[in-house]
C-alpha positions in Angstrom: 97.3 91.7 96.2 100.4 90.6 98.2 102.1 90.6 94.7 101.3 93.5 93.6 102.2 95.2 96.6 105.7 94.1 96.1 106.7 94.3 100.0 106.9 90.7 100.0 107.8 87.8 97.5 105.5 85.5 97.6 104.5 81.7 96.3 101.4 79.6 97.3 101.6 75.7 97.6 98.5 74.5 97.1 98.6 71.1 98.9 94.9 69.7 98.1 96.2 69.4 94.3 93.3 70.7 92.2 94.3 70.9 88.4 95.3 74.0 87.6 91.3 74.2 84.9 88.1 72.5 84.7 85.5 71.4 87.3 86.5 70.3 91.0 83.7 68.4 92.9 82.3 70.5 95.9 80.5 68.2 98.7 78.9 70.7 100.0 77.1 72.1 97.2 77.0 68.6 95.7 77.9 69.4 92.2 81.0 69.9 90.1 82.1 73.5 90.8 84.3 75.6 88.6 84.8 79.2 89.2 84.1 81.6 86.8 86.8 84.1 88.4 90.4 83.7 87.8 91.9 82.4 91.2 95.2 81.9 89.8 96.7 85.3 88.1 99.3 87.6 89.6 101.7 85.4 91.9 103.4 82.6 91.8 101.8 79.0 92.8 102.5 75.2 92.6 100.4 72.3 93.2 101.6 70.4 95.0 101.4 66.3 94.5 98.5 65.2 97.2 99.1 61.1 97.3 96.1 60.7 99.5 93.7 57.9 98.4 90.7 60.3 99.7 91.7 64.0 98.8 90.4 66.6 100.3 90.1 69.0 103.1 87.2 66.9 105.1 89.7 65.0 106.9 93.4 64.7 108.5 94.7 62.4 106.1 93.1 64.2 103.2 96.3 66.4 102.4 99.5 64.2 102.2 102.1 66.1 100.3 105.3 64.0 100.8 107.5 66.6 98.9 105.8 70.0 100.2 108.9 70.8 102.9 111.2 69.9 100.0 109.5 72.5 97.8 109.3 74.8 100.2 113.0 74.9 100.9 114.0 74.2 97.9 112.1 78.1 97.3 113.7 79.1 99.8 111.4 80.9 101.8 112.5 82.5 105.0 108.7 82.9 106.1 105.8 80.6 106.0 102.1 81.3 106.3 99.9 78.4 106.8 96.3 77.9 106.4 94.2 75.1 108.6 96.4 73.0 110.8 94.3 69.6 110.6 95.7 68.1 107.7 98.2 65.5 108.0 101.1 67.9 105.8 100.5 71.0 107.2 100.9 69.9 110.7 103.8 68.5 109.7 105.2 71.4 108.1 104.3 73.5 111.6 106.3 71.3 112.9 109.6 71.2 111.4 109.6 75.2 110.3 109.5 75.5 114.3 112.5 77.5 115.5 113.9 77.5 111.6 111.9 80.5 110.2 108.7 82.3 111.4 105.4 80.4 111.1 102.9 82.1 110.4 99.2 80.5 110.8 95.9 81.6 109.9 92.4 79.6 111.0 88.9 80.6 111.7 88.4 78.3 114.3 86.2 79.7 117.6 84.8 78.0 121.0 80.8 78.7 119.4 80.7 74.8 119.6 82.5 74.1 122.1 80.6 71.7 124.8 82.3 70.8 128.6 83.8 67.3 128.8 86.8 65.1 128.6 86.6 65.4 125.0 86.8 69.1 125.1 89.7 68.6 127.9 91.5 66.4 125.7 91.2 68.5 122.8 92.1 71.7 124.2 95.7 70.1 125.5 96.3 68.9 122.0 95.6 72.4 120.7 97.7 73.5 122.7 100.3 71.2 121.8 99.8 72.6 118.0 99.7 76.3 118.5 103.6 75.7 120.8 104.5 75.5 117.0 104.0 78.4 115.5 105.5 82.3 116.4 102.1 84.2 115.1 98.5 83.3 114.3 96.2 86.1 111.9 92.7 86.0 113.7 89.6 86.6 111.8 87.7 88.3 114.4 86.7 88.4 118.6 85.5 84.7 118.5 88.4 83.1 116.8 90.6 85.6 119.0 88.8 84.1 122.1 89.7 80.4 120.7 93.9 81.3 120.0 93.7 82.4 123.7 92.1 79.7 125.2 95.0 77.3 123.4 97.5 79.0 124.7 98.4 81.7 122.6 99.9 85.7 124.1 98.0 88.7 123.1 101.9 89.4 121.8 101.4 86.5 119.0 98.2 87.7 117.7 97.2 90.1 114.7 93.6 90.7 113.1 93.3 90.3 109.7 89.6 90.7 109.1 87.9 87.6 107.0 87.4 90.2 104.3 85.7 89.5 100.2 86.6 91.7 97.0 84.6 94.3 98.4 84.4 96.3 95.4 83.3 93.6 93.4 80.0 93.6 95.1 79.4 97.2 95.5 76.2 98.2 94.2 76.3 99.4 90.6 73.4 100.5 87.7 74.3 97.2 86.1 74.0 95.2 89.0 70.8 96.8 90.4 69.6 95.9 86.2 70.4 92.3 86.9 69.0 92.4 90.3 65.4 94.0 88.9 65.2 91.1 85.7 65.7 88.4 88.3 62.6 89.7 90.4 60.9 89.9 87.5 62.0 86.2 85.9 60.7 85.5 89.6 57.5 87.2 89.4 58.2 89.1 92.7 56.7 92.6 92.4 58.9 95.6 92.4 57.7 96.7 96.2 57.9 93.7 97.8 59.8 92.7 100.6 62.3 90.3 99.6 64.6 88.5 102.1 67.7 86.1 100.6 69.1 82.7 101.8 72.5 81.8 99.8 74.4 79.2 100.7 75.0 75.7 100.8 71.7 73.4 101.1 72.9 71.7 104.1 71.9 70.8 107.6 74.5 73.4 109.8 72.9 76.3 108.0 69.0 75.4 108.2 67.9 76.6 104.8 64.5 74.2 105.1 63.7 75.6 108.7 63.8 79.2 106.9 61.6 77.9 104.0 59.0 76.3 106.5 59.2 79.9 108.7 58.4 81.9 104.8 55.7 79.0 104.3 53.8 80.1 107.6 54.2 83.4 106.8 50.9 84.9 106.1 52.1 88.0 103.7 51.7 87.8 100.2 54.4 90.8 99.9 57.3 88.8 101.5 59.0 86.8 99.5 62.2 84.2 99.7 64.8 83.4 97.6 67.0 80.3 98.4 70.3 80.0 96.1 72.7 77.4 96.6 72.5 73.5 96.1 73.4 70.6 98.1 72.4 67.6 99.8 68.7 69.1 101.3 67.8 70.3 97.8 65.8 67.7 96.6 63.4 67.8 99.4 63.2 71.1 100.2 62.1 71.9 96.7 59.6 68.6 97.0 58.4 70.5 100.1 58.5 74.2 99.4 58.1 74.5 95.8 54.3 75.2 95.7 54.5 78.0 97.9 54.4 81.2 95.4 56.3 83.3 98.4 59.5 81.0 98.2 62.0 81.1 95.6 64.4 78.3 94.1 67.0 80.0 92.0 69.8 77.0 92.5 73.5 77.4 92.2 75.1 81.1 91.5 78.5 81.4 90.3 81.0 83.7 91.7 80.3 87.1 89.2 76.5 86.4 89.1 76.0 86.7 93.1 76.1 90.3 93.4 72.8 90.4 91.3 71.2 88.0 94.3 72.3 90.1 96.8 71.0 93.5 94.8 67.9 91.9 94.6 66.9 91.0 98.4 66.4 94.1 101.3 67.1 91.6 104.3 69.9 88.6 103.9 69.5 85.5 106.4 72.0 83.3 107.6 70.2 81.2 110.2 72.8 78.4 111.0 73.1 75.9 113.9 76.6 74.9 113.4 78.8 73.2 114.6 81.6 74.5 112.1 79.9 78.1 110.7 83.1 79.9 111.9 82.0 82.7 110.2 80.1 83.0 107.2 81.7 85.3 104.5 77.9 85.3 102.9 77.2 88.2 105.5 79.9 90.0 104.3 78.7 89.9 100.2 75.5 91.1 101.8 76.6 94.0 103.5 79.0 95.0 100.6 75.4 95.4 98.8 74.6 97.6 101.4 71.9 94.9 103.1 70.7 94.8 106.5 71.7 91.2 107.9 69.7 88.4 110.2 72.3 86.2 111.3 72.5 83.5 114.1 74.9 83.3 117.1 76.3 80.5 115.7 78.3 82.5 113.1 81.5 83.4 114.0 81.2 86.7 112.1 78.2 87.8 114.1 80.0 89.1 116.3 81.9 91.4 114.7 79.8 92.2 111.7 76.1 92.7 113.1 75.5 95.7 115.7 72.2 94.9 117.0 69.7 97.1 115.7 72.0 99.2 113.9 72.6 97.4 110.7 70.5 94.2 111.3 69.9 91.8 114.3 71.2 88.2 115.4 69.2 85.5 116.7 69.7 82.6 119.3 70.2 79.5 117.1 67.8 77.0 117.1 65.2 79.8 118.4 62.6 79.9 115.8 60.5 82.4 118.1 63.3 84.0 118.0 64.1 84.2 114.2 60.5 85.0 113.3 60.1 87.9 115.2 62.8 89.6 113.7 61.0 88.5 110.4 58.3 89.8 111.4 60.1 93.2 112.4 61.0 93.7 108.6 58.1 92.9 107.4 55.7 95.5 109.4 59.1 98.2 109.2 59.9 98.0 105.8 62.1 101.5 106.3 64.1 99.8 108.7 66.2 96.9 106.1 67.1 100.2 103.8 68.6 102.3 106.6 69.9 99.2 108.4 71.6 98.3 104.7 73.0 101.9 104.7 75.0 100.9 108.1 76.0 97.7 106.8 78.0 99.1 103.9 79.9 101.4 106.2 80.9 98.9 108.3 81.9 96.2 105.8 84.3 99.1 104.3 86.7 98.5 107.3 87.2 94.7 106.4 89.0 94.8 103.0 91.8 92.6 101.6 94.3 95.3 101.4 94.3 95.3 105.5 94.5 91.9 105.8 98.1 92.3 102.9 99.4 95.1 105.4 98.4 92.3 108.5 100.8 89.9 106.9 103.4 92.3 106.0 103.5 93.6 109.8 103.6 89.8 111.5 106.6 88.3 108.4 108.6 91.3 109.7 108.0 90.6 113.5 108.8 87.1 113.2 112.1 87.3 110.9 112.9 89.8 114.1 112.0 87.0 116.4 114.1 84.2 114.9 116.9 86.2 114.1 116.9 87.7 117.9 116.3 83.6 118.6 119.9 83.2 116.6 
């Protein structure tokens, strides 16, 4: 969207060094992954050569691009936008732009898990240390505003640029709402009941097995949940769950078959511990489907995206009390999820990728005037 735009030229390095087709290898979701949307049409890209014996984004030394600042020069870019900071390249690259064009930075990062010590002393000065090298950060929303803050960063330095999906994409249509109807049917769900969705990875942070053991309590043969997504608790929580005629294992859904999930639930659920669920872009699919959301405190979009009682409620992680209630409330108000859903999609309609493209516009053109009054 940048591209098109055609206020700014721009190129993406891509420094973890995927090949350009064919099936990458997810951790998370435990499987080989390859999208079935294009991710690389429109704008210019490279990938660039990633000589880390271990690639990948789950640690510092993951992302060692010897030649990215020679790339990006040799481009010549007089702005740079960087995404993530703990990677041994891009911290580099922070680092020597410093004071020679704008940098740019964009992160997701918030305080959520953030617990008192020396180690969160220590930590905080370092961040510190890394945000003195950059001239504006793009937050995601009030938590990840609160974190820039905290590590130093002016109210001057900061712009939103809302975590945002396609929204359009996910926008409730009579073909999606098809799809949606033959997957409760495939399911044997009836048409009236009340169906509440868990997608996601089938990890520990996000506590997919304590929401199937909640659904397995449940004592209502019209509530029913459907768990999509794969990953390292699969195995047991279908070895656990998979008896249970109220819970649903639909496994892995690519990118253009998710709206159909969504279409097909009245109540999404994200009921994460953490740490590291800095927001959840999940809720905002949901919402685009016009769905009320459950959501825990420990997502950073919560927040932001979930006005209590208006378009869904959050819940106190960890608290199953707390979690089931609000179950509960669905299931004996069934009116509630499709009014709630109603608010949802009004609200998701204000975090869209064309605001984020006018976000980045806005803070390139601040910091070429900041570096040129610098000069």
């Amino acid at each position: 969207m940048l591209a098109q735009r055609k206020q700014l030229d721009v190129k993406v390095f891509y420094t973890w060094s995927q090949t350009q087709s064919g099936n990458k290898y997810d951790p998370g979701f435990g499987k080989e992954v390859n999208w079935d949307i294009p991710l690389l049409e429109g704008y210019k890209y490279s990938f660039v050569n990633n000589i880390s014996s271990s690639p990948g984004s789950h640690h510092f030394k993951g992302i060692n691009n010897p030649t990215l600042i020679d790339e990006i020069q040799h481009w010549k870019a007089d702005v740079i936008l960087i995404y993530g900071w703990a990677f041994k390249s891009h911290l580099k690259a922070m680092r020597f732009f410093k004071g020679k064009i704008p940098v740019l930075f964009r992160g997701d990062s918030t305080l959520i898990d953030q617990k008192p010590g020396l180690k969160k002393y220590i930590r905080n000065v370092f961040l510190k240390f890394v945000y003195s090298n950059i001239n504006f950060a793009m937050y995601a929303g009030k938590a990840n505003k609160a974190y820039f803050l905290a590590h130093g960063l002016k109210e001057s330095q900061l712009f939103f640029m809302p975590h945002a999906i396609e929204n359009e994409r996910f926008f409730c249509s009579e073909f999606i709402q098809d799809k949606a109807n033959n997957l409760l049917q495939n399911l044997k769900i009836p048409s009236d009941a009340m169906v509440f969705l868990f997608a996601a990875k089938l990890e520990q942070k996000k506590q997919p097995d304590v929401l199937a053991k909640l659904f397995s309590e449940i004592d209502n043969i019209q509530s029913h949940l459907i768990i999509a997504g794969s990953g390292i608790l699969e195995n047991e929580m279908k070895i656990k769950f998979t008896n249970f005629s109220n819970i649903h294992f639909v496994g892995f859904y690519n990118q253009n078959e998710m709206p159909f999930l969504y279409a097909a639930c009245s109540v999404f659920i994200l009921p994460s511990k953490g740490p590291g669920e800095t927001w959840g872009l999940a809720i905002n699919e949901a919402m685009a489907l016009g769905k009320a959301v459950l959501v825990s405190d420990a997502c950073g979009a919560a927040s932001d995206l979930v006005q209590y009682s208006n378009n869904g409620f959050t819940f106190k992680k960890n608290d199953i009390a707390d979690l089931k209630e609000k179950i509960l409330f669905f299931i004996k108000n069934r009116d509630a999820a499709k009014i709630m859903g109603e608010s949802s999609l009004q609200i998701i309609k204000n975090y869209t990728y064309e605001k984020g493209c006018i976000v980045v516009e806005k803070a390139v053109n601040h910091g070429r005037g900041e570096i040129n009054n610098e000069i």
